[in-house]
N, C-alpha and C positions, 0 to 999 in steps of 0.2 A: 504494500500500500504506500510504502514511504518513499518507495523511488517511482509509482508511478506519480505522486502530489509533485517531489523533484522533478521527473520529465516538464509537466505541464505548467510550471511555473518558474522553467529556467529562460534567459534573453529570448533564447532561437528561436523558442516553442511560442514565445509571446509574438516573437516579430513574424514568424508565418502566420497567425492568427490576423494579424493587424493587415499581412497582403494580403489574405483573402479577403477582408472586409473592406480593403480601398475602393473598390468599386461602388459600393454601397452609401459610401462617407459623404453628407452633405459638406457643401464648402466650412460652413463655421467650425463642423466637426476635424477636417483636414486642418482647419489652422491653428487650431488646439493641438492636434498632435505633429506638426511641425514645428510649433513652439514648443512643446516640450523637448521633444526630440536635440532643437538645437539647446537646450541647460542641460541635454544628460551626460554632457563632459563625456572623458575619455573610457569612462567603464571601469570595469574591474581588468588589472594586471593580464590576466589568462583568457579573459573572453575578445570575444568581436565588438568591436567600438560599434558598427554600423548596427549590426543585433540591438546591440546595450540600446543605443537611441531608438529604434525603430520600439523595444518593448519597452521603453519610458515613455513614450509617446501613446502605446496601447494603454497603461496604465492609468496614463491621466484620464483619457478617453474616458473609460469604464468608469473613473471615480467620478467624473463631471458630471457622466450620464447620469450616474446612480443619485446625486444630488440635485438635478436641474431636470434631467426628463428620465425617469426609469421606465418611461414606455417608450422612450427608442432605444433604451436598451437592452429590453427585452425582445423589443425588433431583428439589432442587428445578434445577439444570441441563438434568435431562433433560426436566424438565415445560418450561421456557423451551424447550427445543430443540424436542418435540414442536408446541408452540403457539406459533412463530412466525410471523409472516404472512407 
């Protein structure tokens, strides 16, 4: 159980989550996480900088949703759910 919570909330696992959902992304959504993206500095030592930004960018997304619209964020969840492989 512990390494699958690890897989799904390591950088990589976040920033593929965040490409599948680009398409979906309204503008104000994208620029929230472009903004984040550029504060999420260089990462950690051992990871992918570009990962690092790309899943601090999903993160802010989710927490913003989850405070200001939690029915688009149950939107863009359920399209992930629908479309996963």
């Amino acid at each position: 159980m512990h390494r699958a919570v690890v897989a799904a909330v390591r950088a990589d696992a976040q920033a593929q989550v965040l490409q599948q959902l680009e398409p979906w992304l309204r503008e104000p959504e994208r620029d929230l996480v472009r903004r984040a993206r550029n504060r999420a500095g260089q990462g950690p030592r051992r990871g992918d900088a570009q990962a690092y930004g790309l899943a601090t960018g999903f993160e802010a997304l989710v927490g913003w949703l989850f405070l200001q619209d939690p029915t688009r964020l149950v939107e863009l969840l359920n399209h992930l759910k629908e479309n996963a492989p």
